[in-house]
N, CA, C and O atoms as CSV, one atom per row, in Angstrom:
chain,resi,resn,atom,element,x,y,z
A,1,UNK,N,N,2.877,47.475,-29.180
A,1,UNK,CA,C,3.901,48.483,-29.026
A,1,UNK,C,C,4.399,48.430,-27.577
A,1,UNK,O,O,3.562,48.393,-26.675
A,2,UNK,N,N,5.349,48.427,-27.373
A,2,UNK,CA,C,6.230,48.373,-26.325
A,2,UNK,C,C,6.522,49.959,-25.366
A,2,UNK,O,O,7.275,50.642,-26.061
A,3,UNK,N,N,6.204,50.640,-24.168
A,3,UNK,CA,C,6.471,51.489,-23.960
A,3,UNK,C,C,6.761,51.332,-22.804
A,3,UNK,O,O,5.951,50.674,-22.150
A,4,UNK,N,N,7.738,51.743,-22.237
A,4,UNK,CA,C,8.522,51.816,-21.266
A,4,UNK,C,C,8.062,53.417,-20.169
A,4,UNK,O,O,8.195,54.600,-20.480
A,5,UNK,N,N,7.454,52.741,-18.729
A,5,UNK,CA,C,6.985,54.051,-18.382
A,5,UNK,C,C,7.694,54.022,-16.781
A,5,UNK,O,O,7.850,52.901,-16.297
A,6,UNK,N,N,8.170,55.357,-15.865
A,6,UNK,CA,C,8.452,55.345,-14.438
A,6,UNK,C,C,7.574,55.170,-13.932
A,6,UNK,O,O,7.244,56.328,-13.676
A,7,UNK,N,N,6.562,54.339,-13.381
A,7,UNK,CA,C,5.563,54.931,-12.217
A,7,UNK,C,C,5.579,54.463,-10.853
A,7,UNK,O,O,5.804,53.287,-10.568
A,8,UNK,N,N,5.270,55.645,-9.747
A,8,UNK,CA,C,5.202,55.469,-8.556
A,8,UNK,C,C,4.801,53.442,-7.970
A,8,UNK,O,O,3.722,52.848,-7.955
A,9,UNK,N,N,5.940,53.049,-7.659
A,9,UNK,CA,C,5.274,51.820,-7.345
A,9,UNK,C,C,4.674,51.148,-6.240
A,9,UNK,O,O,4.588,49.939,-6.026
A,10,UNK,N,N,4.186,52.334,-5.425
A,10,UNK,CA,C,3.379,52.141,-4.232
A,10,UNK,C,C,1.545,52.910,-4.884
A,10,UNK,O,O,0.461,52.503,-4.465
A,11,UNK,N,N,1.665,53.642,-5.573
A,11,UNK,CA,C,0.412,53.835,-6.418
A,11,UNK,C,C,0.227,52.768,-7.268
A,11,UNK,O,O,-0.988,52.576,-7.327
A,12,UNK,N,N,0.853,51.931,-7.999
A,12,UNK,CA,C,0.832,50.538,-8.902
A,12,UNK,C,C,0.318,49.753,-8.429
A,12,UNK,O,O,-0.641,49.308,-9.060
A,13,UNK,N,N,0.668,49.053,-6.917
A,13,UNK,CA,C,0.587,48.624,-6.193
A,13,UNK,C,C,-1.183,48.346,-5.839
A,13,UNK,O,O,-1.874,47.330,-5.904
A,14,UNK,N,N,-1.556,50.097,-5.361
A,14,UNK,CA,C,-2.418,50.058,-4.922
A,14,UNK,C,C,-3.538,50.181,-6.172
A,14,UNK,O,O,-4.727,50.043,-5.885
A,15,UNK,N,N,-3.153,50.435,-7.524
A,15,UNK,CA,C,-4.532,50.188,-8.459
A,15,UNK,C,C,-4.627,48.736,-8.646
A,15,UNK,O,O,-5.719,48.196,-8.822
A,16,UNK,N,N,-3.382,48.003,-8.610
A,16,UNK,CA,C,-3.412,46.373,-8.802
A,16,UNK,C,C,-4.054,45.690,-7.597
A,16,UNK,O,O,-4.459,44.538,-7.751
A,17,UNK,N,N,-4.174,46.238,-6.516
A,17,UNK,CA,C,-5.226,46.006,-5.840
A,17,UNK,C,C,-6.622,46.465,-5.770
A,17,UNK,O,O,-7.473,45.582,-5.878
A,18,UNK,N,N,-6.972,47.532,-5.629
A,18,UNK,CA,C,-8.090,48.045,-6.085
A,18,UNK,C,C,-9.230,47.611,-7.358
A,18,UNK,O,O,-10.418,47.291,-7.339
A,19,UNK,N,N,-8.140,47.791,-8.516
A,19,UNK,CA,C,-8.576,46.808,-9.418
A,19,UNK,C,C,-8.998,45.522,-9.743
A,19,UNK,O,O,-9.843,45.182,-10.571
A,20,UNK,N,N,-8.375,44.907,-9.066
A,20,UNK,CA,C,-8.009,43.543,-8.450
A,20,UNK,C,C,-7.395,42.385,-10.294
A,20,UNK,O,O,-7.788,41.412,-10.936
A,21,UNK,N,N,-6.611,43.103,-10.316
A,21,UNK,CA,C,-6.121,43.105,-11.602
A,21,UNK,C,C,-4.927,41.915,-11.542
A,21,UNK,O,O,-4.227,42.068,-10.541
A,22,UNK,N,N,-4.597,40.965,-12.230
A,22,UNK,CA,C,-3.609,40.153,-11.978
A,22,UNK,C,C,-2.146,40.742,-12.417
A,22,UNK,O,O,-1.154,40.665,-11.693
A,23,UNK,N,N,-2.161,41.158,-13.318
A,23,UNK,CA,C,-1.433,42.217,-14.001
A,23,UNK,C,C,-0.871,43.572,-14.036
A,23,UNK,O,O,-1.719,44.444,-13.848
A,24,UNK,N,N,0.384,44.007,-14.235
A,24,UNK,CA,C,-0.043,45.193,-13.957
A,24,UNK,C,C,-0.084,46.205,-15.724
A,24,UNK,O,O,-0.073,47.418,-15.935
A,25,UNK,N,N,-0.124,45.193,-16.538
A,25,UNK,CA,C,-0.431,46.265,-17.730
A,25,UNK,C,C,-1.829,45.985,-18.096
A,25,UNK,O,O,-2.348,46.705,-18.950
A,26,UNK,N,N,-2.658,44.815,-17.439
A,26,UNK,CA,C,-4.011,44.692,-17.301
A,26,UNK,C,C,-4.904,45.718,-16.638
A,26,UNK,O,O,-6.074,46.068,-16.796
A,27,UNK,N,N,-3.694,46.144,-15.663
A,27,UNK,CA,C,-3.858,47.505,-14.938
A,27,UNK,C,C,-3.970,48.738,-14.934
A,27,UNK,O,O,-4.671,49.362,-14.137
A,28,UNK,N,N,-3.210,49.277,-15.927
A,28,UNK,CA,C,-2.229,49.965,-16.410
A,28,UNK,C,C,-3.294,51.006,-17.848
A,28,UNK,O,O,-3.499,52.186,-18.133
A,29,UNK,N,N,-3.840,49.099,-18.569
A,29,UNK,CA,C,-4.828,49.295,-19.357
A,29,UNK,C,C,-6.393,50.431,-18.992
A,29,UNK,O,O,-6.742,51.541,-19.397
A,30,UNK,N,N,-7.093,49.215,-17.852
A,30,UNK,CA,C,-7.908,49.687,-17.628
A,30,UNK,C,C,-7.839,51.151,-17.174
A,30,UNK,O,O,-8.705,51.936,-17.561
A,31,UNK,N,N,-6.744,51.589,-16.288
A,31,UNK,CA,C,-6.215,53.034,-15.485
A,31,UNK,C,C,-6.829,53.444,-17.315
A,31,UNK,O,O,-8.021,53.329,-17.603
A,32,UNK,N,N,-6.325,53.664,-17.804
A,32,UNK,CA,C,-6.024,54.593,-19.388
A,32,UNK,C,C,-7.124,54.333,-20.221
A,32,UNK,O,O,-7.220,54.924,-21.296
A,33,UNK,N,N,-7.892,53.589,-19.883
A,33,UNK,CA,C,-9.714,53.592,-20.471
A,33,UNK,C,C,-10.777,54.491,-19.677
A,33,UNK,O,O,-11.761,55.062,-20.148
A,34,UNK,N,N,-10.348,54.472,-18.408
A,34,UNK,CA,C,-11.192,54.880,-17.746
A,34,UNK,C,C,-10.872,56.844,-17.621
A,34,UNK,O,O,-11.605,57.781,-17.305
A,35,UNK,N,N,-9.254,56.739,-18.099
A,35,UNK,CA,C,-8.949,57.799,-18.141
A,35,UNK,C,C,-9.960,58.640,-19.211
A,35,UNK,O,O,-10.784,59.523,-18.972
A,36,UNK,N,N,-9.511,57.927,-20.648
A,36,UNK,CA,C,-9.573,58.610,-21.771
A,36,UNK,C,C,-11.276,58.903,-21.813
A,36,UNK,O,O,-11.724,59.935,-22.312
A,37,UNK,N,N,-12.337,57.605,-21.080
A,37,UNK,CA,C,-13.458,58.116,-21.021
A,37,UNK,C,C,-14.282,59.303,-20.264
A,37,UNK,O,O,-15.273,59.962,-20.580
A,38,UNK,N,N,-13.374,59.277,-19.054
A,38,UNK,CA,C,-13.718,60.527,-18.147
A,38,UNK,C,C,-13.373,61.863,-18.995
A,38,UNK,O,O,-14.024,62.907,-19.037
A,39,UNK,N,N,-12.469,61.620,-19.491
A,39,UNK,CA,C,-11.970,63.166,-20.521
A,39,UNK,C,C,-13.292,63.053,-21.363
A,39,UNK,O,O,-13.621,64.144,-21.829
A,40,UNK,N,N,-13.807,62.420,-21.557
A,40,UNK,CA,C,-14.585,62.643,-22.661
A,40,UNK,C,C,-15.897,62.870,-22.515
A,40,UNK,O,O,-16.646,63.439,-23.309
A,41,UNK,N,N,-16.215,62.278,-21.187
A,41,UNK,CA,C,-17.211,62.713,-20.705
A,41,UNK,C,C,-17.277,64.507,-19.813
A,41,UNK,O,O,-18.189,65.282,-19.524
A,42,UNK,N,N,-16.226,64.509,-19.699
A,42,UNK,CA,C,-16.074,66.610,-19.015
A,42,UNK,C,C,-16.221,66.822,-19.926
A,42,UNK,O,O,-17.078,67.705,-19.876
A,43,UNK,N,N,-15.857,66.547,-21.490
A,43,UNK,CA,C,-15.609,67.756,-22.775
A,43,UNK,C,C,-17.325,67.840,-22.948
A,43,UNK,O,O,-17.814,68.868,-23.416
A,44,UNK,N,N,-18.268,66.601,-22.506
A,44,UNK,CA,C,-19.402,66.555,-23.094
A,44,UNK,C,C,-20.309,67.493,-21.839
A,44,UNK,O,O,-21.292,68.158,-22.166
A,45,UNK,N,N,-19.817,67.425,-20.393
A,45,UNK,CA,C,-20.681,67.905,-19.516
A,45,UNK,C,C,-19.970,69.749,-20.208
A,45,UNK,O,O,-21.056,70.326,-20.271
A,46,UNK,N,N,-19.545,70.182,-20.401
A,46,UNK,CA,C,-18.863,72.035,-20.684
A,46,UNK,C,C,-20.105,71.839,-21.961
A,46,UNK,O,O,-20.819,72.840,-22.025
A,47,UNK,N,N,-20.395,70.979,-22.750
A,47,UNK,CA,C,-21.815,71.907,-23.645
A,47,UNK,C,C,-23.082,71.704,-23.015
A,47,UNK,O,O,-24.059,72.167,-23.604
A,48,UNK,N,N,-23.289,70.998,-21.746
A,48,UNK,CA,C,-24.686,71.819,-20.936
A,48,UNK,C,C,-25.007,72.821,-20.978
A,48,UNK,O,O,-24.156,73.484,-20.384
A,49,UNK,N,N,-25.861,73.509,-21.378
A,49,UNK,CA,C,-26.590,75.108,-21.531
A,49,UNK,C,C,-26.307,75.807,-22.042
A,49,UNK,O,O,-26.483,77.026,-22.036
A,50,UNK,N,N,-25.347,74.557,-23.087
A,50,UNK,CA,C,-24.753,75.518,-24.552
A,50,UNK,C,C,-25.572,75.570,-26.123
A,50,UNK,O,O,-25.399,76.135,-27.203
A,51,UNK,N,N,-26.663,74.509,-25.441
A,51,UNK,CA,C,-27.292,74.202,-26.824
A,51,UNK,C,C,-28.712,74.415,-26.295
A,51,UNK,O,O,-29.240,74.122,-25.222
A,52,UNK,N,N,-29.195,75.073,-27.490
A,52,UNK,CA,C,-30.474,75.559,-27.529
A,52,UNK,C,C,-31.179,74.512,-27.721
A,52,UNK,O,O,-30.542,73.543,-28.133
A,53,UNK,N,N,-33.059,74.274,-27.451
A,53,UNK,CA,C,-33.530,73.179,-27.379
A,53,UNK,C,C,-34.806,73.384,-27.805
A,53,UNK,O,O,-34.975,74.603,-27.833
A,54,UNK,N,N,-35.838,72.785,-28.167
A,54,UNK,CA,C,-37.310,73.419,-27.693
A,54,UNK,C,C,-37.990,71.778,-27.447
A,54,UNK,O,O,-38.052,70.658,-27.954
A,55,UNK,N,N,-38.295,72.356,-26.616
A,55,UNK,CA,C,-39.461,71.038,-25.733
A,55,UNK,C,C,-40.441,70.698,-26.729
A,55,UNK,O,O,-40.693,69.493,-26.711
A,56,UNK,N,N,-41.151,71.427,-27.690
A,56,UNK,CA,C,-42.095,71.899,-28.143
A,56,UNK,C,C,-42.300,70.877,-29.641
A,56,UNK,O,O,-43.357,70.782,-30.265
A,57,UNK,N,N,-40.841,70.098,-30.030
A,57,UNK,CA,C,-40.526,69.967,-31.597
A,57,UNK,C,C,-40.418,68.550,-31.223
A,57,UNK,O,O,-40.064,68.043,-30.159
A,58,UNK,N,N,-40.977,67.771,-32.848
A,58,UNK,CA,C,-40.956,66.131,-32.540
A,58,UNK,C,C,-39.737,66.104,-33.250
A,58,UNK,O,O,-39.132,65.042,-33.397
């Protein structure tokens, strides 16, 4: 799929370096994996000390 996006191209710049990415939708990619996993990992840290436990049970 083809999507056409504006982005800052002095931030582009600097994940295609950082990254050290040859590409910048190689770039672009990884940016939006790492995104979607961090989201997913906050939704999982908010049920810390939401769930009951017992030390006690095999």
């Amino acid at each position: 799929m083809t999507t056409y996006l504006s982005i800052d191209p002095a931030l582009l710049e600097e994940a295609l370096a950082v990254g050290g990415h040859e590409t910048k939708r190689a770039t672009v990619e990884e940016v939006l994996e790492e995104y979607v996993e961090r989201r997913k990992q906050r939704e999982i840290m908010k049920l810390f000390g939401t769930i009951d436990y017992y030390d006690d049970s095999d």
